[in-house]
Every structure is written in C-alpha cells, then in structure tokens.
C-alpha positions in Angstrom: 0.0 0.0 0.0 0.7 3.5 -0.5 4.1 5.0 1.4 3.7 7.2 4.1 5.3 10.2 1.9 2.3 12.5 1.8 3.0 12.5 5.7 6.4 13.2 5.1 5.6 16.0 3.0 3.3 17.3 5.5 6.2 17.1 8.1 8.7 18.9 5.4 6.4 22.0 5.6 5.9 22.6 8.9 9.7 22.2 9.9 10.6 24.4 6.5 7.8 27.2 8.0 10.7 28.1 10.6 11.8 31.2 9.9 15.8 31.1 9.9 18.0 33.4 12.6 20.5 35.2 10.8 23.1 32.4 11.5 26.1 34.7 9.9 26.0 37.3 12.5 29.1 38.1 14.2 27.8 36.7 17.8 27.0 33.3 15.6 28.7 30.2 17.6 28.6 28.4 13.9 31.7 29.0 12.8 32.0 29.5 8.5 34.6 28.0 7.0 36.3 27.6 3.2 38.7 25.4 1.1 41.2 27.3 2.3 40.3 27.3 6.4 38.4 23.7 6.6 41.4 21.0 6.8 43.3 22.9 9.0 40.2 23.6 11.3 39.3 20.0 11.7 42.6 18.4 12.3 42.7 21.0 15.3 39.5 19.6 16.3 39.1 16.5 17.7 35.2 16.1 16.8 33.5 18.1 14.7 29.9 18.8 12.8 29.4 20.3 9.5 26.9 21.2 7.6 27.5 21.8 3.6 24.4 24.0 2.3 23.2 26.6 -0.5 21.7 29.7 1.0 18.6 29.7 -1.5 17.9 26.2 0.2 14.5 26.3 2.3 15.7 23.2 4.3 18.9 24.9 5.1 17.0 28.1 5.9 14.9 26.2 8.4 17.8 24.2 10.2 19.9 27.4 10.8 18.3 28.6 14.2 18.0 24.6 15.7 22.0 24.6 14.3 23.0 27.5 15.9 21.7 26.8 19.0 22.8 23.7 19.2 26.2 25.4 18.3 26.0 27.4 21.8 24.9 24.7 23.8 27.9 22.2 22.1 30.1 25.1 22.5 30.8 24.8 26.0 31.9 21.0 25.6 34.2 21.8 22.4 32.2 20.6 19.9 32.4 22.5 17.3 29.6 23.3 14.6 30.5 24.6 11.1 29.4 25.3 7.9 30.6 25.3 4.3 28.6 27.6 1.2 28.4 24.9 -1.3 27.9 27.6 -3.8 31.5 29.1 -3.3 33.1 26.4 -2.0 32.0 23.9 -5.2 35.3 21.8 -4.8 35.6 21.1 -1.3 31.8 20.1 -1.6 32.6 17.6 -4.3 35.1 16.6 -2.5 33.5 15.3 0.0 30.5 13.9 -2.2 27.6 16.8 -0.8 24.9 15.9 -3.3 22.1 17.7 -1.8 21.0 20.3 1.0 21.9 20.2 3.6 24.4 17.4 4.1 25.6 17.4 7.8 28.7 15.0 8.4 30.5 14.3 11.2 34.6 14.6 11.2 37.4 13.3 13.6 40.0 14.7 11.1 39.6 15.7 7.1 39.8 12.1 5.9 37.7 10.4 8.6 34.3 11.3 8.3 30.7 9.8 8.3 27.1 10.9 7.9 25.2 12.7 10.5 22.4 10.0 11.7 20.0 12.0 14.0 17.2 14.4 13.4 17.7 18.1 12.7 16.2 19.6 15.3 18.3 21.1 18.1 18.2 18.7 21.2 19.1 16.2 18.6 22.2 17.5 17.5 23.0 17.8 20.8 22.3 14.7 21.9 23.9 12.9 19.1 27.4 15.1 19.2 27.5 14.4 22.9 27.2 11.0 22.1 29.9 11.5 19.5 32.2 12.9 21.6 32.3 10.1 24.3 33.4 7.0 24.6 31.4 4.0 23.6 30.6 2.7 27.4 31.3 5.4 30.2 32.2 4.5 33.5 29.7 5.6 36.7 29.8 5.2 40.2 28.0 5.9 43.3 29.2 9.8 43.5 28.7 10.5 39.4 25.5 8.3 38.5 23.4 11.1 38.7 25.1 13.4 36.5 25.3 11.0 33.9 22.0 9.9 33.5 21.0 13.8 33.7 23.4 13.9 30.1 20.4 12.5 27.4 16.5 11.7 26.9 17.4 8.2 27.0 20.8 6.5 29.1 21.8 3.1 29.0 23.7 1.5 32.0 25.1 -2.2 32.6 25.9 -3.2 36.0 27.6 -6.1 35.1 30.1 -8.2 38.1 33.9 -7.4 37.8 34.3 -11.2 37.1 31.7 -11.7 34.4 33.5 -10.9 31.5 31.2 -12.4 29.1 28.7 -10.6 29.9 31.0 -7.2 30.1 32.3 -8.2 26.4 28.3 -9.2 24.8 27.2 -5.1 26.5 30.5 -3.4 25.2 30.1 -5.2 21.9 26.3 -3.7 21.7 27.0 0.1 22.8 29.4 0.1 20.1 27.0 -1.1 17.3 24.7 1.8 18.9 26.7 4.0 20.0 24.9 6.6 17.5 21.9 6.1 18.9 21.8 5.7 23.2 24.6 6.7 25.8 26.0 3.8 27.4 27.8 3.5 30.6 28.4 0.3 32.9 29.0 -0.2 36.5 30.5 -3.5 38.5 29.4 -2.3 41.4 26.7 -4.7 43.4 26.3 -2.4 45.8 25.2 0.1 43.6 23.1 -2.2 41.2 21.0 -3.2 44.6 20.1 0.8 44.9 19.5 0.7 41.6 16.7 -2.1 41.6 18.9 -4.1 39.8 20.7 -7.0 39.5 24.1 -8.6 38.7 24.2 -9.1 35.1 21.7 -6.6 34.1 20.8 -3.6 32.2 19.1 -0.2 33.6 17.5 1.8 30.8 17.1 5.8 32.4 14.3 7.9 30.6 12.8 11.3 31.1 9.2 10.0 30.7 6.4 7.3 31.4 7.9 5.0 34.1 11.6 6.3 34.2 13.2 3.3 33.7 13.3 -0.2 33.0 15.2 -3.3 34.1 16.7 -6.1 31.5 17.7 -9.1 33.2 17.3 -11.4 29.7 20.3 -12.8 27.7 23.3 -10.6 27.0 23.1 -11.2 23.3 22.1 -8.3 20.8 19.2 -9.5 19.2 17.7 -9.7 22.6 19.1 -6.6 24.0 18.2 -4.5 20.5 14.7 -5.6 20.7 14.3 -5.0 24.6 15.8 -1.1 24.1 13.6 -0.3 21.3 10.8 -1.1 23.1 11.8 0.9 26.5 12.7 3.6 24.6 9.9 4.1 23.2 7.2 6.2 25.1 3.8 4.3 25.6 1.7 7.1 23.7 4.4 9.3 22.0 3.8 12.6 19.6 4.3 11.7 15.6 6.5 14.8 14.5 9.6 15.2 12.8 11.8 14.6 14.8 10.3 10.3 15.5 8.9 9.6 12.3 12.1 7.8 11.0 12.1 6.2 14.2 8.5 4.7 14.1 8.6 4.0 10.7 12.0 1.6 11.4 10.3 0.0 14.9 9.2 -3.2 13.2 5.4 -3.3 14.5 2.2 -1.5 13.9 1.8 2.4 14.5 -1.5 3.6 15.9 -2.5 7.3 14.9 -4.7 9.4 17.0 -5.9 12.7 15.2 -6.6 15.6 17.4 -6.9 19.1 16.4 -6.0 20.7 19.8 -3.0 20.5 22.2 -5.6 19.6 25.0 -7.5 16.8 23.4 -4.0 15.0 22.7 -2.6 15.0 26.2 -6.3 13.6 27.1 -6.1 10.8 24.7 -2.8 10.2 25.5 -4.0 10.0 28.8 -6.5 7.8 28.4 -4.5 5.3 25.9 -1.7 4.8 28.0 -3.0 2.0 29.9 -3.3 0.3 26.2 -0.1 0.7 25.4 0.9 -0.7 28.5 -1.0 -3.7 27.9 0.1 -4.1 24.1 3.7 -2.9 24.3 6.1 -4.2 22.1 2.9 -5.1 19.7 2.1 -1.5 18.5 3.5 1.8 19.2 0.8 4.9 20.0 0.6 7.7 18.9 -0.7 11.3 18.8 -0.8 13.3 16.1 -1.7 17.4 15.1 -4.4 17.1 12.7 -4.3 20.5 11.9 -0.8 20.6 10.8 -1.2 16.8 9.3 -4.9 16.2 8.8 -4.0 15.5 5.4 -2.4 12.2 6.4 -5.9 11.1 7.3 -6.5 9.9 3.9 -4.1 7.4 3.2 -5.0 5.7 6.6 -8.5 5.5 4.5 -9.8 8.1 7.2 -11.8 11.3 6.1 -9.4 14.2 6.2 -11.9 16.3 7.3 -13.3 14.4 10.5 -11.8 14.6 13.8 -10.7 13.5 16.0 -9.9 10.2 14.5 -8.3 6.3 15.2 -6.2 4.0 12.5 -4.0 1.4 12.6 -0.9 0.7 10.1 1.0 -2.3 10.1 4.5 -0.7 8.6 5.8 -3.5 7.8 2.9 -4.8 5.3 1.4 -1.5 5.0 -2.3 -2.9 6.0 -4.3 -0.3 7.0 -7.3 -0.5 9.4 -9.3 2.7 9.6 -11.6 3.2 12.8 -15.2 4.3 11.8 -15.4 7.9 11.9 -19.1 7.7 13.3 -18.2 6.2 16.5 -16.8 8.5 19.5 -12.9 7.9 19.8 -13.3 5.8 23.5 -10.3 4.6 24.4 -12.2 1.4 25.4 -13.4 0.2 22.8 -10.7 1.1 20.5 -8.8 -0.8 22.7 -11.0 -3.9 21.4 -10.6 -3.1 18.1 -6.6 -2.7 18.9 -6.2 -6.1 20.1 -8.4 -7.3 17.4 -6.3 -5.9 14.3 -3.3 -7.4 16.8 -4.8 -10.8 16.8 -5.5 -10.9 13.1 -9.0 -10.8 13.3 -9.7 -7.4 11.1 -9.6 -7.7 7.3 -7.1 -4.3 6.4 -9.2 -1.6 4.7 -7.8 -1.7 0.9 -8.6 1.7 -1.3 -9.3 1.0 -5.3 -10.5 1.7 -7.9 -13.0 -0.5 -10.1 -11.7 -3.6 -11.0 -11.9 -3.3 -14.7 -14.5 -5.4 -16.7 -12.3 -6.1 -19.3 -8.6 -5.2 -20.1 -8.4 -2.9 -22.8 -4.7 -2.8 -24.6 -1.9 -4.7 -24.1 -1.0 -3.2 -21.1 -3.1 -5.1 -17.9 -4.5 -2.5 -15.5 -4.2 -3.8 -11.8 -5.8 -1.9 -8.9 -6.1 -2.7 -5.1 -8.9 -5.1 -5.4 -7.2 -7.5 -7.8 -3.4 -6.8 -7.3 -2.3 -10.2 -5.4 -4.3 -11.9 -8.2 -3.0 -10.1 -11.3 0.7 -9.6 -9.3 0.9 -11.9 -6.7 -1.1 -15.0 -6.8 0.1 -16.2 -10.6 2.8 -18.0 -12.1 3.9 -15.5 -14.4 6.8 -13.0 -14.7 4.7 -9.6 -13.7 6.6 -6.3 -14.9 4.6 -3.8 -12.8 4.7 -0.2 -13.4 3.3 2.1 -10.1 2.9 5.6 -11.6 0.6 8.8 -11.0 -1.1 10.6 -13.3 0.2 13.7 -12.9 3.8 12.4 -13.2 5.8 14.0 -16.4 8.3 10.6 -16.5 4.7 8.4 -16.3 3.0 10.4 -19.6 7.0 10.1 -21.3 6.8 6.2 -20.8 3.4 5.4 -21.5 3.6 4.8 -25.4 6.9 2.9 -24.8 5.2 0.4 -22.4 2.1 0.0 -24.4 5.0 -1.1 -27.2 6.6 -3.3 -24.4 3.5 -4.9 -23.7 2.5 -5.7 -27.1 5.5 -7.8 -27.6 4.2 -10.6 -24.9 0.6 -9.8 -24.9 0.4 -10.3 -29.2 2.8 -13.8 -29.0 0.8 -16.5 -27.5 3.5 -18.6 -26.2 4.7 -15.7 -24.3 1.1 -13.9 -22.7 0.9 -16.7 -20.3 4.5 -16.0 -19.0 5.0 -12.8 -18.7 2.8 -10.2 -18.1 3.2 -6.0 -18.4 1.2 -4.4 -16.1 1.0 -0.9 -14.6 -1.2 0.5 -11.3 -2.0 4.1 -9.9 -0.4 4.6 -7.0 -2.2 7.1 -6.1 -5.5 5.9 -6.0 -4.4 2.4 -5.4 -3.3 1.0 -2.1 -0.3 -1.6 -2.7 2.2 -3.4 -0.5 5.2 -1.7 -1.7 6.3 1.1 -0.1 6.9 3.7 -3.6 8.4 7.1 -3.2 9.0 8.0 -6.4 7.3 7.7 -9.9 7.6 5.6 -12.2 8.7 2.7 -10.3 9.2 -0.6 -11.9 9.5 -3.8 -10.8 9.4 -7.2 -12.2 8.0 -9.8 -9.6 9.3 -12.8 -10.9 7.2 -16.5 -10.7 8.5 -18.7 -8.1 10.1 -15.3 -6.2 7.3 -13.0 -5.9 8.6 -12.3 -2.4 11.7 -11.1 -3.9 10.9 -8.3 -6.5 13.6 -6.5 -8.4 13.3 -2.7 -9.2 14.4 -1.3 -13.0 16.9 1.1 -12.8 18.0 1.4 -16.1 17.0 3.5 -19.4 13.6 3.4 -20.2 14.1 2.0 -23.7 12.0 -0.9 -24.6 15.0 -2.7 -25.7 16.9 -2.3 -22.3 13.5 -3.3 -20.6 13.2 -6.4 -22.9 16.7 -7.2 -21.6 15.7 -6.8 -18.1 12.7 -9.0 -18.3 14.9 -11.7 -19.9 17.5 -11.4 -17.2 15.4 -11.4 -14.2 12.4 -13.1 -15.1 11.5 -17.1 -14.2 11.6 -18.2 -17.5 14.1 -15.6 -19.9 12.1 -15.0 -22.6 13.6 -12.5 -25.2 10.3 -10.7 -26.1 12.5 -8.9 -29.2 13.2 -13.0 -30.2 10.7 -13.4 -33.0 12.1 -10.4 -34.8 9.2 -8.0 -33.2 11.4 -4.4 -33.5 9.8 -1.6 -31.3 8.2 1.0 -33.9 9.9 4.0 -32.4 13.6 3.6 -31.4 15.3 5.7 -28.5 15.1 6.4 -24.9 11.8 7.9 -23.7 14.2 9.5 -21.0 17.6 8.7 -19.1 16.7 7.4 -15.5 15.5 9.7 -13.9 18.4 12.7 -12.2 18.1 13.2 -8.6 16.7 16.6 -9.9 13.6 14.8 -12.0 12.8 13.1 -8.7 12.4 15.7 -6.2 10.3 17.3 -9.5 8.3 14.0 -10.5 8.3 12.1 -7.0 5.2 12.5 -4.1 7.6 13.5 -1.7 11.3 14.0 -2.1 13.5 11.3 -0.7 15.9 11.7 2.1 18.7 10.7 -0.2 17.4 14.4 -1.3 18.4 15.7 2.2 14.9 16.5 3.3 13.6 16.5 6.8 11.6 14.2 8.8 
C-alpha cells in the first residue's frame, strides 16, 4: 500500500515554516569555513559537525536557528559546529561527495568522516554530538551516577560483576554497534546495582518520561538486548513529529495514529491510551498526532481528512491499514477492542481501489487494489509492474513505450501466459510496496514474488526487454521473433536526482529533506 510520503511532505512544511536566525551574525557560535580554512580547522578539532548548504535552500534556511543553537549549547563542551557555502566552495563540496541540502557530516580529522544520523532539530544535534564525543561505554559510580544519567532523553547503564567478563564483552560489543543512537555507561558495582533495583548481570534503561526506567535481566546477546531497548525507549503514547517519524517508521510493529486538532484533546487521549499501550507494548506503538498541521495524512489511513478527531492502525511492515469508523466517538475502550483485534488478526485491512476493470483494454493489464495479489501476486507469471501517477511527467513520457513493451508478450501467444506488463496508480491504489517515487518498476518474478527487483535502467524498450529476460523465471527475449519496437530511443535517461524531487510524491531523504 501507498508510502507514508504524503505525511512526510506534511512534516517537510511545517519544519521548513521556521523562519531562519540570521546564522552569519558576528555573535554566531557556527563558525564559516572555506577550502582554504576547513582541513586545518578540523585536524585542530578533535570532533567536529558540518553542515554543507546553499543559501537559497529552504531546508537549510529552516535548520539554521536549531544549528545554531545547538552550536551554543555544544560550544561549552568543544564541539564544534561549522558550515561550508556549497555555492562558493563547489570543490571542497565535491570533494567530500555533498549531493544535496543540507548534508551534515561528522569529522574526527579531514579524511575520517561519516554521515550525521539524527534528526535536525536542536536537542538532537546535541544529543547525538555528545554522544559522539564520548566513549562507547562510560564509567559511573556511586558519586557520578546522577550526572550522567541527567546527560540525554534516554541513558543506557550495565551493572555487570567485575568477574563476568562475558557478559561485560556481549554489552560493550552492543553500545558500540549503537553508540549513535543511546549513551552507554556500565557499572561493577553490586552495591550500587542493589540501589538501583537491579541486579548482577543486568541492564538499567534511564528515561525522562512514562515509568523512568526499565530493568533487563534477559540474555546478553544483541538481538535480545536491541529488541528489549527499542521497546523501553519508546514512550507508551508518544507525539508523531519530525523529529520520530524515522524512528516509528523503522520500529518493526504497527503504528496507531490518533488525530486531534487541539493540544488539549491529545494530552487527554494520551492519557487515556496509556494504559493500552501498557497492555500491548512491544505489539504497536501509540501515537498522537496534530491534525491541523497533518490532517491531510488522514486519507491514506483510509480516514476522512476532514473528520476529527480520528483512530487508525498501520501495520508498517505490510502497510495494511485498518481505519476506525469515523461515526463512533474515539473511546479509548473500545478502541482498545478493536486494537487487540487488528493485533490478533481478526480485522480484514481496509484496501482503497479503484474499479476492478470489466475487461482489459490494450496490451497493457491494469491492476488496482482489489485484484493486485491476483494479477501480481497470486500467478505463475513474470509480472513487470509499473506504479505511476497521473500527474507524473516521466509516467505520460513512458506510456507509449510500455504500451510497445507490452504488445510484444501480450500479441505472441507462447509468451502472454508467462510474462505479463502491467502498470497501477499509485495514487489511488493502495499496494504493498512502499513507492516514493514515480515511475517505479519492478518485475515480480514466478517462483520469487517475495523477492521483486526494481528497473533502474533506461527506459528504452529494448533495455526493458533485456531486463525482463535477465530477471524473469523463464528468460524470454520478447525482441526474439524479430518484433522491433516502432519507435527507437530512450523515452528518458533514468531519472536525475533533480527529476525526482520534481516528479516524486515527496522528495527522498537521499534528497536531504527533513523528517
């Protein structure tokens, strides 16, 4: 079904509505650099953020106040925050591969660099650099417990015995694979473990919200320990924003929305739900979320956009959706039936289509929701599927070039029952893929429909021929009888990173827009 992108896009212009501080004032704790300043400036620094941006960029324009003041507060612990015109300083950009705005990267020296992984808002950066600049497990005691778990939202602490080394090698190994993401520290102490409620092996998780913390006294291993942290990290009825969409979106497990228009009607619901969470946590996440600001989101949950307050469900991992009936009062009672119900598999998702056609006109077949697993899915036939919108400029520059594709199968009989071109409207369709950008194409092959393969190449009907051939279950050349495409040439290149931030729903974060 449909991606959440719309949402996205929602999010995107909100957090671009900021209006930027004037970031190049002389009291400005973001310090500018150039070709000629950067290396030198980094190797004297052991940690360092930059940010590489265009001035007439809205995104950049938006992050400047949360930069800067992230800037002061980092300033203090010598973490320094820069920034590099990409419009006058074109080589050192390339140089270090900025392709869109902005690009934030973190250095420990010019050659030693990686992306930035957080959100752009200021208590991230924060968060994330102080993160950065310590080691992977700190060590606490008695007289400095308190101070460290005052440092983040979220702090991570192992009071593991002095003599239990696997246990202190299976918690160092994990805070170093997530060292990005929590602040870890550890502790040998039993003495202090016992004040903390805990025991010897185990692992304290500190938060700023619902409970506090929580206690892990499961296997040391990191499956275990991943799954256990995501879940205690995660408030029982949070706020969708920009700043945690990437992170719901990557938990794993359904994502409840409630739609409220005011402040005051969210903290009630949230109120109310928590006990629900409680109940289901670890099955679905809850959360609240501004309908005023994204109302609009409402629709592909199948909701009315224009009723609220409103309940839906989406399993993010199949993208099912299971709308709450707009007519009924949002009690957290008995949504909490129809929660456990969708949980337990006893709710049919709500699909959105459009007719399914009486008869298929052209060589092209024309799936929608209702009969997409049985045209795509539920065959044994190499389906080439084209998900487009029709407002798309790349979608209108294909079409005659896939209606020539699809003749070539559809008009040889020993080749229409094994291969099938199809397209779908995204838009108006709900499908399990998860598209961001149009066209996409992918060939689901018979035997491996679990295992589609996306077309990245021109969009030629010769070079799509070839791809059919190469990836499909049974590598038929649909050129082979001598059939020659009537027009020859590309309909376009693949599409520039340009054409999809133009052509797409919502740009992609490869384009460097915010969540």
């Amino acid at each position: 079904m449909r991606s959440f992108a719309p949402l996205v896009l929602s999010l995107l212009g909100a957090t671009a509505a900021v209006s930027a501080a004037d970031a190049d004032s002389a009291d400005s704790n973001v310090v500018t650099l150039t070709q000629d300043t950067f290396n030198d400036f980094v190797k004297e620094h052991e940690l360092v953020l930059a940010e590489f941006y265009a001035p007439w960029c809205g995104h950049c324009k938006a992050l400047a106040p949360k930069y800067e003041e992230a800037a002061t507060e980092l300033k203090d612990k010598n973490i320094p925050l820069v920034k590099v015109d990409c419009t006058s300083e074109e080589d050192l950009c390339r140089n270090y591969e900025v392709d869109g705005y902005p690009t934030l990267k973190v250095f420990r020296g010019p050659e030693s660099h990686k992306p930035y992984g957080g959100a752009r808002q200021a208590d991230s950066i924060i968060s994330y650099m102080t993160k950065q600049s310590m080691p992977a497990v700190s060590s606490v005691t008695e007289e400095n417990l308190e101070e460290f778990k005052a440092l983040d939202k979220i702090v991570i602490i192992g009071y593991v015995g002095s003599d239990d080394k696997t246990s202190d090698e299976s918690f160092a190994t994990f805070a170093e694979a997530q060292r990005d993401n929590y602040l870890f520290a550890s502790s040998n102490d039993a003495a202090l473990a016992k004040a903390e409620g805990a025991k010897q092996p185990s692992i304290v998780l500190y938060k700023d919200f619902d409970e506090k913390k929580d206690v892990y006294e499961g296997k040391f291993d990191e499956e275990s320990i991943l799954n256990w942290v995501k879940t205690a990290s995660t408030p029982l009825v949070g706020e969708l924003g920009p700043e945690t969409y990437s992170k719901y979106m990557a938990a794993g497990i359904p994502l409840a929305y409630i739609f409220a228009e005011t402040a005051e009607e969210r903290e009630k619901f949230a109120e109310d739900f928590r006990p629900i969470a409680a109940k289901h946590r670890g099955e679905i996440n809850i959360v609240t979320l501004d309908a005023k600001l994204f109302g609009a989101h409402a629709s592909n949950l199948n909701l009315k956009p224009e009723t609220f307050p409103a309940f839906a469900i989406q399993d993010t991992t199949k993208n099912a959706k299971f709308p709450y009936d707009q007519t009924k009062k949002i009690d957290a009672k008995e949504v909490g039936k129809f929660i456990k119900d969708v949980i337990d598999g006893k709710l049919e998702p709500s699909i959105k289509s459009e007719p399914v056609p009486e008869t298929q006109e052209g060589s092209v077949t024309v799936v929608v929701g209702h009969n997409y697993q049985e045209v795509v899915i539920d065959n044994d036939k190499d389906v080439l599927l084209e998900f487009y919108a029709p407002w798309c400029g790349h979608c209108k520059a294909l079409a005659p070039k896939y209606d020539e594709l699809a003749a070539l199968y559809a008009d040889v009989a020993e080749f229409k029952d094994k291969v099938v071109v199809a397209k779908i409207d995204a838009t108006a369709n709900d499908v399990p893929d998860s598209i961001t950008g149009f066209p996409t194409i992918k060939l689901y092959p018979a035997g491996k429909k679990d295992e589609p393969v996306e077309y990245e190449g021109s969009r030629t009907v010769e070079d799509l021929v070839s791809f059919i051939k190469e990836n499909g279950k049974y590598q038929i050349d649909g050129l082979a009888e001598g059939a020659k495409p009537a027009q020859g040439g590309d309909v376009t290149a693949p599409a520039s990173a340009s054409d999809k931030a133009a052509e797409t729903p919502a740009p992609s974060e490869e384009a460097h827009d915010e969540l």
